[in-house]
C-alpha positions in Angstrom: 5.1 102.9 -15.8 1.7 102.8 -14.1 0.1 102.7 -17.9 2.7 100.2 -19.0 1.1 97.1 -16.3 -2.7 97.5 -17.9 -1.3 97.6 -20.8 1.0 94.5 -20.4 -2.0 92.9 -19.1 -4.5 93.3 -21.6 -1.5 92.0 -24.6 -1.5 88.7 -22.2 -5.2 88.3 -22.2 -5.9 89.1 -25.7 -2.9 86.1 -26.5 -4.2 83.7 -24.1 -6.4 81.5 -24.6 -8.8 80.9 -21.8 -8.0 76.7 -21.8 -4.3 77.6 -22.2 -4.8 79.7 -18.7 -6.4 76.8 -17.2 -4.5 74.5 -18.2 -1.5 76.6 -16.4 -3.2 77.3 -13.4 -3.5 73.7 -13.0 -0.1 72.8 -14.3 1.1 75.2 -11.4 -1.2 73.7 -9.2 0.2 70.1 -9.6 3.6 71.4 -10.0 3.2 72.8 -6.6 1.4 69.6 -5.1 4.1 67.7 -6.5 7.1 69.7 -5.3 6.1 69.4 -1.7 4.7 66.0 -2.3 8.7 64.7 -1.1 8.9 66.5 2.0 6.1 65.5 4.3 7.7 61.3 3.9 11.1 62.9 3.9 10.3 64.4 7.3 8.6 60.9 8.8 11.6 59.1 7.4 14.4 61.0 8.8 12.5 61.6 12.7 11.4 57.7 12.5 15.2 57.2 11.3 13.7 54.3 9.2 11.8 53.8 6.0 10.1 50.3 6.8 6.9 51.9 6.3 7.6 51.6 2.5 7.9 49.5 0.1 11.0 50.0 -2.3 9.0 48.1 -4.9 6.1 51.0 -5.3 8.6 53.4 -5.5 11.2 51.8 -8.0 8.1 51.1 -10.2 7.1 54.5 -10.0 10.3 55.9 -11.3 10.0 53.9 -14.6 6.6 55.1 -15.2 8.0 58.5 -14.6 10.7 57.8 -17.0 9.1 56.7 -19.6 6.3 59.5 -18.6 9.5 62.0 -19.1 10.1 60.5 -22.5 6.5 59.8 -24.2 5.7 63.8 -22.9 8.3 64.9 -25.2 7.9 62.7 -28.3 3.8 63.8 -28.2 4.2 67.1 -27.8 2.4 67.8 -24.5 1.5 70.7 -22.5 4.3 72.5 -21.2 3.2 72.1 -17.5 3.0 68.3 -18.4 6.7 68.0 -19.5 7.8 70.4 -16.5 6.0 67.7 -14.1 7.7 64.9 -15.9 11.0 66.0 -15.3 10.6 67.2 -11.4 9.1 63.8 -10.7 12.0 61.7 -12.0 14.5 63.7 -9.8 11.7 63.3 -6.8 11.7 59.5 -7.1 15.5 59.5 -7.1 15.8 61.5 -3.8 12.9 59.5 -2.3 14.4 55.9 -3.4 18.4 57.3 -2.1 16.6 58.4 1.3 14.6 54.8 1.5 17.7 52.4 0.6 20.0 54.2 2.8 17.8 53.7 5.6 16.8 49.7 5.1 20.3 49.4 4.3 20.9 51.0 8.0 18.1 49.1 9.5 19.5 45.7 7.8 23.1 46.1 9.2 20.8 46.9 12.9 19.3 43.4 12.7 22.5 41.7 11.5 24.5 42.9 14.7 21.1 42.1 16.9 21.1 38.9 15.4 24.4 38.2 16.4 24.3 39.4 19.6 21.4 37.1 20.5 23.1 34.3 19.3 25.8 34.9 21.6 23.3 35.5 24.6 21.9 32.0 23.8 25.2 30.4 23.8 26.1 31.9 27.1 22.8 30.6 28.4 23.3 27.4 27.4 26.7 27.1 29.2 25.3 29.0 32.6 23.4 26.6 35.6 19.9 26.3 35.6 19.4 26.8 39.4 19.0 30.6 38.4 16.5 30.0 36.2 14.4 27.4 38.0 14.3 30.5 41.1 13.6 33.4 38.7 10.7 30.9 37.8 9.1 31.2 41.0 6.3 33.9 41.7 8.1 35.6 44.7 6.7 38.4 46.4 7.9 41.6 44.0 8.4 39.2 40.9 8.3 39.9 37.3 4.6 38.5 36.8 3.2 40.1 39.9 4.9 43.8 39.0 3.7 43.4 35.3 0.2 42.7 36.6 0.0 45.4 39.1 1.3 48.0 36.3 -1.0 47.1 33.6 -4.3 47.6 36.2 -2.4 50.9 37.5 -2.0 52.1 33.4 -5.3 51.2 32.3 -6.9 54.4 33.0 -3.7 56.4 31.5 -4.2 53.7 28.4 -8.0 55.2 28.2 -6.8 58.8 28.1 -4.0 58.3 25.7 -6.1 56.5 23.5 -8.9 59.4 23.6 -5.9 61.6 22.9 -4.7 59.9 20.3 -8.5 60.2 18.5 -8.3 63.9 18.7 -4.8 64.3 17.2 -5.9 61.8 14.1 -8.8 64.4 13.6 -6.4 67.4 14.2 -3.4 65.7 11.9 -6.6 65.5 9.0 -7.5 68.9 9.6 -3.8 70.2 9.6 -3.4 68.4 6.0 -6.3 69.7 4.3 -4.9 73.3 5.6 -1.6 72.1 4.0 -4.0 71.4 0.2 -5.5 74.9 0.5 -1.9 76.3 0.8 -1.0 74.1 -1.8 -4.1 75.8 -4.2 -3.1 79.0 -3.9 0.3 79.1 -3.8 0.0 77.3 -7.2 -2.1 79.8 -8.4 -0.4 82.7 -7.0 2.8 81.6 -8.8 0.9 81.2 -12.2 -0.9 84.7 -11.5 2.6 85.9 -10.7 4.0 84.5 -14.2 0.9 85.7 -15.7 1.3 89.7 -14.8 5.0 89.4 -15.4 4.5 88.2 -19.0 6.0 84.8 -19.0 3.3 83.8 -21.5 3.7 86.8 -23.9 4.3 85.2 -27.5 2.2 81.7 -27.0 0.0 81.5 -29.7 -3.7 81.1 -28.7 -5.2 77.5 -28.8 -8.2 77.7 -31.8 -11.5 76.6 -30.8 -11.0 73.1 -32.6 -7.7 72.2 -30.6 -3.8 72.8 -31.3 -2.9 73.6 -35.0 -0.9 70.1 -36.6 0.6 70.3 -39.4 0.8 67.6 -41.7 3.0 64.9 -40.2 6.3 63.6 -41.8 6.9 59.9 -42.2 10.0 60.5 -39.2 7.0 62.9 -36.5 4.2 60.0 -37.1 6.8 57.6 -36.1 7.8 59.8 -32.9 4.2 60.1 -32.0 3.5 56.7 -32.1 6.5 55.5 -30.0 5.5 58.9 -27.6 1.9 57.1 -27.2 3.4 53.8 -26.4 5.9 55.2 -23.7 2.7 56.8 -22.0 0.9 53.5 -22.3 3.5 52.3 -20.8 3.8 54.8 -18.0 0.2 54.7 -17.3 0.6 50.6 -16.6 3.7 51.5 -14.1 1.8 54.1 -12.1 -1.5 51.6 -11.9 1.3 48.7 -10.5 3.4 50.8 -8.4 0.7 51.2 -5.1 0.1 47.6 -5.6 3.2 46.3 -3.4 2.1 49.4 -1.3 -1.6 48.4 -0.5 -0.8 44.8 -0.4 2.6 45.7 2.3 -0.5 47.6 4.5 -2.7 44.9 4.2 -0.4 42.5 5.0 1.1 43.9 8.3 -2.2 45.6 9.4 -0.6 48.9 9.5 0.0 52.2 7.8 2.9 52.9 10.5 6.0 54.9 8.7 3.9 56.0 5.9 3.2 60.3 5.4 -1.1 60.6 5.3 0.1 64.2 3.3 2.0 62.3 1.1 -0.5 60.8 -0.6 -3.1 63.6 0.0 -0.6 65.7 -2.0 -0.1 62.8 -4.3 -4.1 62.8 -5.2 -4.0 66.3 -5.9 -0.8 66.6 -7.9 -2.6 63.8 -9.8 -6.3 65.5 -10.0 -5.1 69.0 -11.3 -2.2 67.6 -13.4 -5.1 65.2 -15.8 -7.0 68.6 -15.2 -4.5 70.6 -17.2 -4.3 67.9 -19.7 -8.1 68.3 -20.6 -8.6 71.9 -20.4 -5.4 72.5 -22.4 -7.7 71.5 -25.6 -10.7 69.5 -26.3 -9.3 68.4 -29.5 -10.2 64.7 -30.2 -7.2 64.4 -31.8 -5.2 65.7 -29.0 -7.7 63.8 -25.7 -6.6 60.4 -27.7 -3.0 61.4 -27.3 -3.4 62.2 -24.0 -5.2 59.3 -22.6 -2.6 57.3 -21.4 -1.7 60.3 -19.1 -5.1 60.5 -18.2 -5.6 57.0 -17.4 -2.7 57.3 -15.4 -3.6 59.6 -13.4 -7.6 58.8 -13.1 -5.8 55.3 -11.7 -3.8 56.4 -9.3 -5.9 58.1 -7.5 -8.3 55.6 -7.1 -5.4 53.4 -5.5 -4.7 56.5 -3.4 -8.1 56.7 -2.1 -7.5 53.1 -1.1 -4.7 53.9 0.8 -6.6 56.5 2.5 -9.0 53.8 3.6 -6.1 51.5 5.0 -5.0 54.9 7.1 -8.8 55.1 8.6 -9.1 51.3 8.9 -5.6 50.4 10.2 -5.1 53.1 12.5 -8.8 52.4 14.2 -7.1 48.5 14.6 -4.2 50.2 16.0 -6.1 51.7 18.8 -8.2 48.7 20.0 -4.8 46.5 20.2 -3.9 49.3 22.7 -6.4 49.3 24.8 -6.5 45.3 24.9 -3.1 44.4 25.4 
């Protein structure tokens, strides 16, 4: 038995192909980035016990570039890990959009009642005498305004503090996230290492140095291709839309409130290592030029997720001063 593992081992290595190993490594990588890419907005959704921070158009966008990312993945052929991703993302996006319309859906009914009930405070207003109001008015001795005013001056030195403390836990929630990526790394390459040693790539044919063998295509396989490489066109141009209602909903309301910061940390590495495992797989330029709507996908998004990262630094920094000055 002790014979039996080296053995085992060297079979796998003489079989494997050193860009087929990196593209799993990666392809586990992603596949772990984008498995715990849900929870982290899951979490702020459910303690929040609202999903305003989002914007149902990003993520109903995103799910048809996944599907059709599902689909094109399967008519061209691509790297196992790639058509694993595919399929885990479609059933992420369905969670994630259930979660997010059962919430606004909540939060709609909320306003609709609080609507409702103002409208009946108004009326009973209207009806009451305005001798009350003219004396509530006044600034008596223990008033509304004069409280108010004595609070804020009381607070402002608690305001200060709380504001100092809130700099040190934006620092401490950046460190604790990039602790999270780390964990994210290895995990996804302890789970390919485990795969690896247990034989789970025994019988893949090795990748030759000119890219992956193709035969010659039938008249019915060019046709699959090409409608593959159109559906991954296609994806790419949904996952470069889909942060657009995002970015512009943060830059519209000044605020990143609601909105996981490991979310899309997770979502730029999912994104990094999965284009990663697409170009390591082969350097075939046959196979890059089927693979470059996947690439361009993923090259794009994270570009509009390092803008997002921006709107966290900018809009939280705004958030602060309005804190201190109101």
């Amino acid at each position: 038995m002790a014979s039996f593992v080296p053995a085992a081992f060297a079979g796998v290595s003489q079989s494997m192909h050193l860009g087929q190993a990196l593209s799993g490594i990666f392809g586990s990588v992603s596949l772990t980035a984008w498995i715990c890419l849900l929870l982290p907005q899951l979490i702020v959704n459910y303690k929040a016990k609202s999903a305003d921070g989002l914007s149902m158009a990003f993520l109903i966008v995103w799910l048809l570039g996944d599907i059709c990312n599902f689909i094109g993945a399967l008519f061209t052929k691509l790297a196992p890990s790639a058509i694993a991703l595919a399929t885990y993302f479609c059933f992420l996006d369905v969670i994630l959009i259930s979660q997010t319309g059962y919430y606004k859906a909540k939060a709609a009914r909320r306003a609709t009642a609080h609507n409702e009930a103002l409208l009946g405070a108004r009326s009973a207003c209207e009806e009451s005498p305005l001798l009350g109001q003219r004396r509530s008015s006044t600034d008596l001795p223990g008033s509304p305004i004069r409280h108010d005013t004595h609070r804020e001056s009381a607070l402002e030195p608690i305001r200060k503090e709380v504001t100092s403390q809130d700099e040190t836990q934006e620092r401490r929630t950046w460190l604790n996230n990039l602790l999270g990526l780390m964990a994210v790394y290895i995990v996804g390459f302890t789970g390919w290492f485990i795969s690896y040693k247990a034989g789970a790539w025994d019988g893949i044919d090795g990748i030759p140095d000119n890219g992956p063998s193709v035969p010659d295509p039938s008249d019915a396989d060019e046709l699959k291709a090409k409608f593959g490489l159109a559906l991954g066109y296609t994806s790419a141009l949904f996952y470069l839309c889909a942060r657009v209602p995002q970015i512009f909903k943060n830059y519209r309301e000044k605020s990143c409130e609601g909105l996981s910061l490991l979310f899309f940390m997770l979502s730029l590495t999912g994104n990094m290592t999965y284009g990663l495992s697409l170009i390591v797989y082969s350097q075939n330029k046959e196979y890059l030029l089927t693979t470059l709507p996947w690439l361009l996908g993923s090259l794009g998004t994270m570009v509009e997720d390092s803008t997002i990262f921006v709107q966290f630094r900018i809009y939280g920094d705004s958030t602060r001063r309005c804190s201190v000055d109101q």
